[in-house]
C-alpha positions in Angstrom: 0.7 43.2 -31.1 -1.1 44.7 -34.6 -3.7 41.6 -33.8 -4.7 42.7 -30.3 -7.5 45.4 -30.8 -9.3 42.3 -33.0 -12.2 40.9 -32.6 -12.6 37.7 -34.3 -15.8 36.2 -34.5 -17.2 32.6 -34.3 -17.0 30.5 -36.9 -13.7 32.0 -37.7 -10.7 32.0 -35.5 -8.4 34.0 -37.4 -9.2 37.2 -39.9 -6.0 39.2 -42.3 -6.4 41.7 -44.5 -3.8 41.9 -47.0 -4.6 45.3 -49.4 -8.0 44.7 -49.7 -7.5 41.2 -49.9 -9.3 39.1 -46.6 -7.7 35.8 -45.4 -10.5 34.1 -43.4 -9.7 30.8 -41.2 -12.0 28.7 -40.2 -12.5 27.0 -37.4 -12.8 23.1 -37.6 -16.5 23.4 -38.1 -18.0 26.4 -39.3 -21.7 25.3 -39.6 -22.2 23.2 -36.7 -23.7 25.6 -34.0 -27.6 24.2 -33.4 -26.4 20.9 -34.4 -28.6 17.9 -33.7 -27.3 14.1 -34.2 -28.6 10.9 -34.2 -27.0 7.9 -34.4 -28.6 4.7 -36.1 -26.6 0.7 -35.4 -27.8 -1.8 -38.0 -29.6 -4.6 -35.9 -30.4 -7.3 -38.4 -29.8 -10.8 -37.9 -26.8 -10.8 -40.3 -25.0 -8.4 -37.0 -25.1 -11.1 -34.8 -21.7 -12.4 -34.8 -20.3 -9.1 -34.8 -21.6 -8.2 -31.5 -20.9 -11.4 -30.3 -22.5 -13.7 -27.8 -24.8 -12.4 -25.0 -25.8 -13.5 -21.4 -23.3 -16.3 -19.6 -21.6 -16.9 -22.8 -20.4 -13.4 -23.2 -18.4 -13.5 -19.9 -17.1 -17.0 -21.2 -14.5 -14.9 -23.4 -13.3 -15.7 -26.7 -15.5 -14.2 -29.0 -15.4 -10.3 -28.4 -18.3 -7.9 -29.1 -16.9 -5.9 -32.4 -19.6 -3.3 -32.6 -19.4 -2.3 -28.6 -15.9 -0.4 -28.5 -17.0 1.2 -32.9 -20.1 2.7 -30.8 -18.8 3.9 -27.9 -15.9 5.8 -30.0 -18.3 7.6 -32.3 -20.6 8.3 -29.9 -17.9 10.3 -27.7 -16.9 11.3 -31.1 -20.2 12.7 -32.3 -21.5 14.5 -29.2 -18.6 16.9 -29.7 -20.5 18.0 -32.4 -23.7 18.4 -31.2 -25.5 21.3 -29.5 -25.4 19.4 -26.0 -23.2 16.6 -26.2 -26.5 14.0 -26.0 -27.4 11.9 -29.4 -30.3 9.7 -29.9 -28.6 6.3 -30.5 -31.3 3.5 -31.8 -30.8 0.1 -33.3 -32.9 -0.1 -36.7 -33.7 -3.3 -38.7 -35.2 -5.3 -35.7 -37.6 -7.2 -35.3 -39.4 -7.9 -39.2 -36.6 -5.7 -40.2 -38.9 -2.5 -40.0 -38.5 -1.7 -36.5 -36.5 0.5 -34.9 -35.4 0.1 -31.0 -34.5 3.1 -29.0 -31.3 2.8 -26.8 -31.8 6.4 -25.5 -30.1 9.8 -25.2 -26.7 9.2 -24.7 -24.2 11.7 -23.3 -20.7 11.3 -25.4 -18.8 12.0 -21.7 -20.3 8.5 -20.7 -19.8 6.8 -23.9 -17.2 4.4 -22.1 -19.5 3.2 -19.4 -22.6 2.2 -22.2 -23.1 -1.4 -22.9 -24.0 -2.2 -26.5 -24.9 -5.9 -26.7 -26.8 -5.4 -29.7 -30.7 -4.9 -30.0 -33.1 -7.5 -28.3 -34.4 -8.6 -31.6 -32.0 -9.4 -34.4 -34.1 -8.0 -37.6 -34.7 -10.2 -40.3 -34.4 -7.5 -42.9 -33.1 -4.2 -43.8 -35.7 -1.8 -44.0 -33.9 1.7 -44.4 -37.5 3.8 -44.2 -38.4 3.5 -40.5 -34.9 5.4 -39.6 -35.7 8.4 -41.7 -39.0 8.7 -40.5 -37.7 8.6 -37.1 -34.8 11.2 -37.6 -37.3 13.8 -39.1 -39.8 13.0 -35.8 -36.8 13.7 -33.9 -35.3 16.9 -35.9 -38.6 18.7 -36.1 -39.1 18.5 -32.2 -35.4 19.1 -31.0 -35.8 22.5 -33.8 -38.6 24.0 -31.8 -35.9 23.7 -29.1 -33.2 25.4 -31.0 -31.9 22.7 -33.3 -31.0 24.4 -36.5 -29.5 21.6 -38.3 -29.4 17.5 -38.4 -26.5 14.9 -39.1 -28.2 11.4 -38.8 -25.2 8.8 -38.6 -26.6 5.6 -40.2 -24.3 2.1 -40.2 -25.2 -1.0 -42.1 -23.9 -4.1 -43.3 -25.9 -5.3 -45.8 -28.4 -4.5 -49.1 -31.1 -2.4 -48.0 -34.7 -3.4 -48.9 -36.6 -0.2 -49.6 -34.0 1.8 -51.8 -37.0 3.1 -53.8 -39.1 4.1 -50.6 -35.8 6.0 -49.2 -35.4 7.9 -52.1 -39.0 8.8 -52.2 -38.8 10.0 -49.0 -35.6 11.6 -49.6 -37.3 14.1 -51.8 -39.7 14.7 -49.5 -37.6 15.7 -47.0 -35.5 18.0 -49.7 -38.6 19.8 -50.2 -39.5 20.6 -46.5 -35.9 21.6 -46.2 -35.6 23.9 -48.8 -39.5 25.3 -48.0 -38.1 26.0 -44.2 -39.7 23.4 -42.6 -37.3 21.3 -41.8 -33.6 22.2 -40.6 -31.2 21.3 -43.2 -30.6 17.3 -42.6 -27.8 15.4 -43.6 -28.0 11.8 -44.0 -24.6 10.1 -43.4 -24.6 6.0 -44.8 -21.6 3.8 -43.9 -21.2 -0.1 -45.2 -19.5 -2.3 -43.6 -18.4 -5.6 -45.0 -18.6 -7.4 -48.7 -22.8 -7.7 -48.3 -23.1 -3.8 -48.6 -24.4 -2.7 -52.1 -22.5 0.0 -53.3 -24.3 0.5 -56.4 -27.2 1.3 -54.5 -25.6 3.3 -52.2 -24.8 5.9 -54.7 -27.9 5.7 -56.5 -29.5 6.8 -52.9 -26.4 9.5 -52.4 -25.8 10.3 -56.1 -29.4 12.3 -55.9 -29.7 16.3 -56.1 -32.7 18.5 -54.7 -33.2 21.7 -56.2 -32.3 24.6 -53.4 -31.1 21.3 -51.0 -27.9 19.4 -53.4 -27.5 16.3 -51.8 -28.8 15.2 -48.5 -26.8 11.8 -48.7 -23.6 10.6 -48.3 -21.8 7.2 -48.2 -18.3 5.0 -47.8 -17.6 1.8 -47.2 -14.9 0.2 -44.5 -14.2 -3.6 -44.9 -13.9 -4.3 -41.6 -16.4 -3.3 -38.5 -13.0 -1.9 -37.0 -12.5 0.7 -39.5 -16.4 2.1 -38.6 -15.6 4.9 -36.5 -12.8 6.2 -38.1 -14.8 6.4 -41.5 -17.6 7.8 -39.9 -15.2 10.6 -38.5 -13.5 11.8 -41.7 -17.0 11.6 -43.4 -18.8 13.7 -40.6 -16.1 15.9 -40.9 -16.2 16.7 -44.5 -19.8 16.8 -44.5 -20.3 19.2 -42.4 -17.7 21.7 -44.1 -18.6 20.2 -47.4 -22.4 19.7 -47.8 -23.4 23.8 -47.6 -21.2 26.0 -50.0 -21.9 29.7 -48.7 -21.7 33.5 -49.9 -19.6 35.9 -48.5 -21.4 39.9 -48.7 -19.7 43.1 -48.3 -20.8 45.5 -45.1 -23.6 47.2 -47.7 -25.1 43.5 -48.5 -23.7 43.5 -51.9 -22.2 39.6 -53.1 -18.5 39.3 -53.0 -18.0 35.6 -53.4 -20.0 32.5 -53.7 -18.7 29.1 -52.8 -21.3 27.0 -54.9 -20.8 22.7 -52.9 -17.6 23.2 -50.6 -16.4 25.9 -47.9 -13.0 25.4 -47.5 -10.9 25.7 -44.3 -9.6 29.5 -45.3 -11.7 31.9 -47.1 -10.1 34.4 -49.4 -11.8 37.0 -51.3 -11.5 40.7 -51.9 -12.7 43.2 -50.1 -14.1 47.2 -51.5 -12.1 50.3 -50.4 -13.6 51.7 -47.0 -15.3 48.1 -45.9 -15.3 48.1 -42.5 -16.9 43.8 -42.6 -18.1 40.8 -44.0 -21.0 38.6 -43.8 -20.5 35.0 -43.9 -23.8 33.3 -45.0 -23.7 29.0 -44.6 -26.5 26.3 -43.6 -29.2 29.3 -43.2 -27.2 31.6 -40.8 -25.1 34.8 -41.0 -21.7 35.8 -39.3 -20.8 38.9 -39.2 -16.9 39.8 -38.7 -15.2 43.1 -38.4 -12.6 43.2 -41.0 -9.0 44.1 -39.5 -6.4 46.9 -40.7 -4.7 46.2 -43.6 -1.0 44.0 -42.0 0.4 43.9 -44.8 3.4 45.5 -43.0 3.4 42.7 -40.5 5.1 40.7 -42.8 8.6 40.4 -42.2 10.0 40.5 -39.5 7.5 39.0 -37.3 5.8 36.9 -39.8 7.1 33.9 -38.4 4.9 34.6 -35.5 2.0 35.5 -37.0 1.9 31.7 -38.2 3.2 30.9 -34.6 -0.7 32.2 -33.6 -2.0 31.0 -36.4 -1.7 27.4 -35.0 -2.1 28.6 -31.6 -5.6 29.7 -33.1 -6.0 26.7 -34.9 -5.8 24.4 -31.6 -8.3 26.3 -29.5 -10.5 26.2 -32.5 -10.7 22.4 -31.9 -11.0 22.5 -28.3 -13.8 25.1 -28.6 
């Protein structure tokens, strides 16, 4: 009953005050809102026998196409996290290994319907570049129509070519991002298989940008059937993990600042007579109305307080 009067705001879907002491939950992902994502399928000849034959010799059975059922789960997976359920799904590495081939917008509620037999030309390189150029096309268009941030999804199986060209670029980007030109961008690199470099893949993450941290991350699955799930957990922790935040009191003044990670509940302390809090992650603020003091909830009915707690905690996934 104390909890009814509340108003809890998005991102968070429960708020306690405990003397002066908030509690803050929140929900699954607290910077997502404006979220634009891209997903990018490694198309180079060394993918060929993991999507498997094409044409008459597909229906023949036998050899099954490993990459088809890997996209079509992260693609339902990763339009739930994007401002309308659509991604841009491309192959890259096609054709001299530079070129990029665009499957389309794809709407995650379809993803079991889309055929992915791979692109029409097998690449016969790996040539990381042309994908970043793309996304940051893409991002700064979709932000004059209300994209506030980017995750581009990137999947290879081998060494890439242009490491020092990527990280060029990188720095590039990290510097239109932290001028306010760009939305913040996160770049998201899974390897798949024993041809994937891992050295270079954390010399490409491992980079900092001043105002920006890191703008890459990377894992590795040894097998293609492992993809989605990795790209899951590392989406997921990105996007709570990549922007630390500051919380301010209702009069603007600084009462905590998480410096890399936001974790799932926020706790911090709040001046007598504050009436809210501000929330400040990935470039936008939340304001939330702090509640009573329920310290004298405990108890008796404390039991149920955790009762709604999970309650609160479902319908933050569902929303």
């Amino acid at each position: 009953m104390a909890h009814k009067h509340e108003t809890i705001v998005k991102p968070f879907s429960d708020v306690h005050n405990k003397d002066g002491t908030v509690l803050a939950t929140l929900l699954h992902d607290p910077n997502v809102e404006g979220l634009d994502v891209a997903l990018y399928m490694d198309g180079s000849a060394s993918m060929e026998d993991e999507y498997g034959p094409r044409g008459i010799l597909a229906k023949l059975g036998g050899v099954r196409n490993l990459v088809e059922p890997q996209m079509r789960w992260m693609l339902e997976y990763l339009a739930t996290k994007d401002r309308d359920g659509a991604l841009r799904v491309c192959y890259w590495a096609t054709g001299d290994g530079s070129a990029i081939e665009v499957v389309g917008d794809l709407k995650g509620t379809q993803a079991q319907e889309y055929k992915f037999p791979g692109p029409q030309y097998y690449g016969k390189g790996t040539v990381l570049l042309p994908v970043l150029r793309d996304y940051v096309t893409h991002i700064r268009a979709e932000s004059s129509k209300g994209a506030t941030r980017g995750l581009a999804v990137i999947i290879t199986d081998s060494q890439v070519h242009d490491a020092a060209d990527v990280r060029a670029y990188s720095q590039q980007v990290a510097k239109e991002v932290s001028g306010g030109r760009l939305p913040r961008i996160n770049f998201v690199l899974v390897g798949v298989g024993d041809q994937v470099d891992e050295h270079q893949m954390e010399a490409i993450c491992h980079d900092e940008y001043p105002g920006v941290g890191h703008l890459w991350c990377h894992r590795i699955a040894d097998r293609m059937e492992e993809m989605a799930e990795l790209v899951a957990v590392l989406v997921d922790e990105t996007m709570t993990v990549a922007a630390g935040g500051t919380i301010y009191d209702d009069k603007g003044a600084v009462l905590k600042v998480y410096e890399t990670r936001l974790p799932a509940v926020l706790e911090f302390k709040v001046p007598a007579g504050c009436t809210s809090f501000t929330l400040e992650v990935g470039g936008q603020k939340f304001t939330q109305p702090i509640p009573e003091d329920d310290h004298h909830d405990e108890g008796s009915n404390g039991h149920d307080d955790d009762d709604d707690d999970d309650d609160d905690h479902g319908s933050g996934h569902k929303h």
